[in-house]
N, C-alpha and C positions, 0 to 999 in steps of 0.2 A: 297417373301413378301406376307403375311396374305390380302384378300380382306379387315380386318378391317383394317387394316394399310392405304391401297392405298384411303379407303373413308373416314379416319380419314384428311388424306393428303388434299384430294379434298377440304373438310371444310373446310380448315384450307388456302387455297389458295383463295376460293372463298372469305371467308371474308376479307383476305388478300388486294384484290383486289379492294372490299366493303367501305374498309377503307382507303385505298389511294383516292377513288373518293371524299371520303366524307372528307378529307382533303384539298385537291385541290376545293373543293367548289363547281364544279359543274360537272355534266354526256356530256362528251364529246358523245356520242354517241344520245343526245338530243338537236339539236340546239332550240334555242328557238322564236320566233314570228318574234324578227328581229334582227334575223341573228347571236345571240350572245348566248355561252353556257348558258344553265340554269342553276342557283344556285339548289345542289342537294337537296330533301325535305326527309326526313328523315319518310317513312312510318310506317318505324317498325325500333322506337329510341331504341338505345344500351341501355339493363338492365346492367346497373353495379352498384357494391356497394357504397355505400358513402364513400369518401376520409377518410384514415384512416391517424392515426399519424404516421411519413413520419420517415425511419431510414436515416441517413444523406447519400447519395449518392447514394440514390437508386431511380430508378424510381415510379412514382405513376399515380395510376389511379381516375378516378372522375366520378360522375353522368354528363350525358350532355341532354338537352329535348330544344331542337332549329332548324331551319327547314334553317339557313344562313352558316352553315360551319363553322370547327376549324380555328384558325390562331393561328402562330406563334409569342411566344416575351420572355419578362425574367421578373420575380419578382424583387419586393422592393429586394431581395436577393441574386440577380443574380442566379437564377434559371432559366432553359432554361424553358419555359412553352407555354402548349396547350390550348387555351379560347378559350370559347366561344365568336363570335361575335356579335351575340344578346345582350348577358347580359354582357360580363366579366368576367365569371365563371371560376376561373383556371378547365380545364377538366385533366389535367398531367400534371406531372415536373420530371426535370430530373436535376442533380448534373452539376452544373457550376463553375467556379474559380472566386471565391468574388472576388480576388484583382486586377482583371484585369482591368485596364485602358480603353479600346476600345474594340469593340464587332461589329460584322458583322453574319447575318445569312442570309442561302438560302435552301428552301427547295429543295431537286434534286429529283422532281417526277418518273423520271425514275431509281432510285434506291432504292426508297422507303424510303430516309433518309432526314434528318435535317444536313447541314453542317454548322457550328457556330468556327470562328474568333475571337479568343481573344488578345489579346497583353498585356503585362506586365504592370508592374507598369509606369516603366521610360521608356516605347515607344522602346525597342531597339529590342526586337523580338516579335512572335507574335506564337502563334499555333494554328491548324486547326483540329477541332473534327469532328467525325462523330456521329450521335445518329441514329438510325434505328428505324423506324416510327414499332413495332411491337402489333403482337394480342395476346394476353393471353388467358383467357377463351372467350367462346363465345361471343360473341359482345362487346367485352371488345378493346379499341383502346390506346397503351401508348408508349410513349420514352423510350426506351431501353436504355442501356447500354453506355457508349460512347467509344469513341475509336482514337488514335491520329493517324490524318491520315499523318500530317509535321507539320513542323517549318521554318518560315522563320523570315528573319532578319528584326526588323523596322514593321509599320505599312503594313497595306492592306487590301483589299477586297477581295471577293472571286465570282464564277459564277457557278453553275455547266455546267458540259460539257458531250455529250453523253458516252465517254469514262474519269471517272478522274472529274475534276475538274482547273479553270481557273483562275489564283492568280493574282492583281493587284497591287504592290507593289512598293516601292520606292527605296529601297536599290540599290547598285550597280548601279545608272542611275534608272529612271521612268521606267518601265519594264514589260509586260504581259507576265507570265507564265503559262503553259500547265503541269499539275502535272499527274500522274498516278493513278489508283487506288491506288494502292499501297503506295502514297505519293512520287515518283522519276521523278524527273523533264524529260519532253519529250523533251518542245523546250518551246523558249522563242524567245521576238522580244522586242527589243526598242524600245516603246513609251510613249507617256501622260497618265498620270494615269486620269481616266473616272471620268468624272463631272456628268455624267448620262451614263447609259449602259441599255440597250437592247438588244434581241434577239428573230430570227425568226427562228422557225420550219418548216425543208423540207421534204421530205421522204427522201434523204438522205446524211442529215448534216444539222446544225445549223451555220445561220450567226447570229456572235455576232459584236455587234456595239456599239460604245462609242464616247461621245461628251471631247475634251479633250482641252489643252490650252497650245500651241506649244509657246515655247521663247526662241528659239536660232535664230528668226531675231532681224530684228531691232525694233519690235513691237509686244507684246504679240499678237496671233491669236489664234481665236477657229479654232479647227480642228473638222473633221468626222474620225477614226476608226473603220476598217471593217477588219475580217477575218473567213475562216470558218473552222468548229471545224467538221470532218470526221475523221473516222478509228486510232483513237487516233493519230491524227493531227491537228496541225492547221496553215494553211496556206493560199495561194492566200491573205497576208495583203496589205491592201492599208492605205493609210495617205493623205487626201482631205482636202486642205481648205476652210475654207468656205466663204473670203474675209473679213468676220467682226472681229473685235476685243471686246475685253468684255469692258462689261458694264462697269465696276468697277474694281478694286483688293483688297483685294483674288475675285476670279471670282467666279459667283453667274449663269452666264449662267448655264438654263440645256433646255434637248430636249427631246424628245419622235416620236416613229415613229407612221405615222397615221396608222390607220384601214386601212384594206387589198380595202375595198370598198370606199376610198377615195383616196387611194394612188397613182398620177400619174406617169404613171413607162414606162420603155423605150417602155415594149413591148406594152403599148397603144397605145404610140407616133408611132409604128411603122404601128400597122393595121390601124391607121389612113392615114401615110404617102403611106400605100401601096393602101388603098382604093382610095386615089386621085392620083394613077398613079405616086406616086413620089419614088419610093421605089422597084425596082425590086426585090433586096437580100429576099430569104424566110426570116423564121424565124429559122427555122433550121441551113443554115446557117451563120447566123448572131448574135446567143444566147452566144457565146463564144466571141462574137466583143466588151462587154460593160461592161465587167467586171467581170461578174460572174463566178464561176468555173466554168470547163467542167464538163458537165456531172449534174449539178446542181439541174436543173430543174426549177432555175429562172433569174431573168433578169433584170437587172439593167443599165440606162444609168452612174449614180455615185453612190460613198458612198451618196450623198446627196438625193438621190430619197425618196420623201414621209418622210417629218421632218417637227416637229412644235417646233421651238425655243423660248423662252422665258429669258427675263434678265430684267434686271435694268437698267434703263437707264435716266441718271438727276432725281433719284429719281421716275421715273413711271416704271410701268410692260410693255413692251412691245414685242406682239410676232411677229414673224414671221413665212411663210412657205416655206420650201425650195423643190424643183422638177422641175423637166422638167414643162416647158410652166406654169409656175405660177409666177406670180410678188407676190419677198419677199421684198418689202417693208414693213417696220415695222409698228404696230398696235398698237398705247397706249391704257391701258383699262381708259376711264373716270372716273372720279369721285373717285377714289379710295384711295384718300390722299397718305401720302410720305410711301416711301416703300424701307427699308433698304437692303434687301438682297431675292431671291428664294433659299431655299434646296432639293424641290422634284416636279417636274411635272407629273403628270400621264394624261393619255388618257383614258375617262370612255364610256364604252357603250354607245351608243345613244339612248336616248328617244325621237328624234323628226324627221324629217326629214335622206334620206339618207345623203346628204349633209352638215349635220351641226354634228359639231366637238365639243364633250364636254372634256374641261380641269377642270384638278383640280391642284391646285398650293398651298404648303405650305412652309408660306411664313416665315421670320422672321424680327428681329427689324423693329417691333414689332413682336410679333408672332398672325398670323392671315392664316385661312383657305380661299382662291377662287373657285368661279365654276363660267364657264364661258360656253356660246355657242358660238362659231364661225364657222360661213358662210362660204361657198366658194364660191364665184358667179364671174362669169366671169375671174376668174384665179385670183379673186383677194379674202385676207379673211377681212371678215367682222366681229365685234362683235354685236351677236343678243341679250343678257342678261348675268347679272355677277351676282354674290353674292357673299358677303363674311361676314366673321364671325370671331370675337374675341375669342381667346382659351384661357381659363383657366390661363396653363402653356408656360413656354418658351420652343422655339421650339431648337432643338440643332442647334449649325453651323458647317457648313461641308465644312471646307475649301480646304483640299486636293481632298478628293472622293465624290460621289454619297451619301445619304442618302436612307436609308429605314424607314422613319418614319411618310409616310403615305401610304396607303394602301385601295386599293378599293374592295368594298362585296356588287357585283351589281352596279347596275345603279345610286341607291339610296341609298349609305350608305359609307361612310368614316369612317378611322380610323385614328387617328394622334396622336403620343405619342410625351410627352410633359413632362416639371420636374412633372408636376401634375399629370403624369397618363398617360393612352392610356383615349381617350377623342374621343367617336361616334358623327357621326355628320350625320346627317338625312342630301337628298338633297327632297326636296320639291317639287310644281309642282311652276310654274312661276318663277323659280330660285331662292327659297327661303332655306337658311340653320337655320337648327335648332338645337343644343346638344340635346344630349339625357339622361336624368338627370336620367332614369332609370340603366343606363349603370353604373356598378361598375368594372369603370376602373383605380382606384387610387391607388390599391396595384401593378399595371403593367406598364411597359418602353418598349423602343424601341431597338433594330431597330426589325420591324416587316417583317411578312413574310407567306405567305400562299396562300390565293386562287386563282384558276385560272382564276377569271373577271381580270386580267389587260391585256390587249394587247399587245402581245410579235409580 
């Protein structure tokens, strides 16, 4: 192989590499003032052409000059599409199935690709593409090609997973499936299909976790789902209740787990327990006693360690926190008028304090965006400031799954797609929310997907 060859190559990886950060939104190899990655700033913005007239199923590329990062969503046309978060700017598109009924996407930053969930008309099956996030000419960043990774039967959602990818479906019983690359089922485990899902990065393996709504007692109950996804496995699952039952039905409950630096977790509870003489067992051998896989490298007293629950309840929002040595008694937020349903909670960065816990909550009937601060103080949480704001558009309802239709770009900046659009919503200093009327996000829908400011 030719020396031009092998430095043709190198380019062509580095940019490579270039472009997946700047997708993902920020330079992991830069934390920032506190504690949380920084949004990457674009020193030297990709020269590319002006978007040219698009042949039907091909990808395209676009001018981009923004310093917040791509994210992921789909045109008035069901078009799979790259925007910018700043402005709205479609930056690429790539060829999607108009007549698809329902739509799920997830970017798998470890494969470099866009995986996107469609389902038919009449809801009876669903397919799963792949698009590969690829470079073209020099600083050029576009959606490739697609490619059918499965089919499955009925609705679902998707995750990715170190190996493969992680299907949430209903068919055959509620169900979590473990796919292959290849699209070939690995293993599969019976349960609640996820009202919210999450996951935490180890060095080596991925716990994925889901809030889900168990009704084969005699009383619907939310559950915690936990399992982890190693060497194209997924196993050690567990099924937790959490003693409360939902606010409402269809259930409107969702959770999110807190920041690593608020999270109380067993192995706290333990250097505590061992510093006051109550605790002989090390910690070595005691990491395997709580739940966690062997070998793991973390440490869990339950599924329920370090959660912030959120529902409806008599018509108010109210949260709670779930962990060792914390009273989850529940929190109404004040003043907030009546409040029909939650579709999406997310956990944002903090700007204030280590102790204090910023939410964002999008909400529906009516449709209305929250940010909230809540306190921890004395094992109990507190709410220090709220805001909220009227959208545009209606907010979808997500009765069976999780939504992806809001989306956090930093500390200060929301995104929530809505019948009217993807719709920016500035957060402010003294918990003020503002639209951002420069944002043209009306030719764009949900469900969204991209950078990496959310908290996994």
């Amino acid at each position: 192989m030719s020396i031009e060859i092998l430095r043709r190559q190198g380019q062509w990886l580095r940019w490579l590499g270039r472009c997946c950060l700047v997708l993902c939104g920020c330079d992991q190899d830069r934390p920032g003032a506190d504690g949380w990655p920084e949004l990457a700033a674009y020193d030297e913005p990709p020269v590319i052409s002006p978007q040219q007239p698009q042949v039907p199923g091909e990808p395209s590329v676009a001018p981009r000059s923004h310093d917040r990062g791509a994210v992921l969503g789909f045109t008035g046309r069901a078009e799979l599409a790259l925007f910018d978060s700043s402005t709205g700017a479609v930056l690429a598109t790539a060829g999607a199935s108009g007549e698809a009924l329902g739509r799920d996407l997830a970017l798998d930053r470890r494969h470099s690709r866009v995986l996107v969930l469609e389902s038919d008309a009449d809801g009876s099956s669903s397919n799963i593409w792949s698009y590969p996030l690829v470079v073209g000419e020099p600083r050029q960043l576009a959606l490739g090609t697609r490619e059918l990774r499965a089919s499955i039967e009925g609705a679902g959602r998707i995750w990715p997973a170190p190996t493969g990818l992680v299907v949430f479906e209903p068919s055959n019983g509620p169900r979590w499936r473990l796919l292959g690359d290849d699209g070939e089922p690995l293993t599969s485990v019976l349960a609640p299909l996820p009202l919210a899902a999450w996951a935490r990065e180890h060095a080596d393996g991925t716990e994925l976790g889901a809030l889900g709504l168990e009704t084969s007692g005699a009383r619907p109950e939310l559950v915690v789902a936990r399992t982890w996804l190693a060497s194209g496995a997924m196993k050690d699952f567990v099924l937790e209740p959490t003693g409360l039952g939902p606010g409402r039905l269809p259930a409107t409950a969702r959770m999110a787990p807190l920041p690593a630096d608020l999270r109380i977790s067993c192995e706290a509870a333990r250097r505590e327990a061992r510093h006051a003489g109550l605790e002989a067992t090390s910690h070595a051998d005691a990491s395997n006693d709580d739940g966690a896989p062997a070998g793991s490298g973390a440490s869990w007293c339950s599924a329920l360690d370090g959660l912030v629950l959120v529902d409806v309840r008599a018509g108010e929002l109210a949260f709670r926190l779930l962990g060792a040595e914390i009273d989850s008694s529940a929190v109404v937020v004040p003043d907030l008028g009546p409040i029909g349903r939650v579709e999406q909670l997310l956990v944002l960065p903090g700007l204030g304090p280590r102790d204090e816990l910023r939410i964002a909550v999008l909400a529906s009937q009516p449709s209305r965006l929250l940010v909230a601060s809540l306190a921890l103080r004395e094992n109990r949480i507190e709410i220090d400031d709220r805001a909220v704001i009227a959208l545009r558009g209606g907010v979808r309802t997500e009765d069976q799954f999780f939504s992806r239709d809001l989306l956090a770009v930093g500390a200060d900046r929301l995104l929530a797609a809505t019948s009217a659009g993807v719709e920016a919503v500035r957060v402010l200093d003294m918990g003020e929310l503002e639209l951002d009327d420069h944002f043209e996000g009306a030719p764009l829908r949900g469900p969204l997907g991209g950078p990496a400011c959310r908290i996994d």
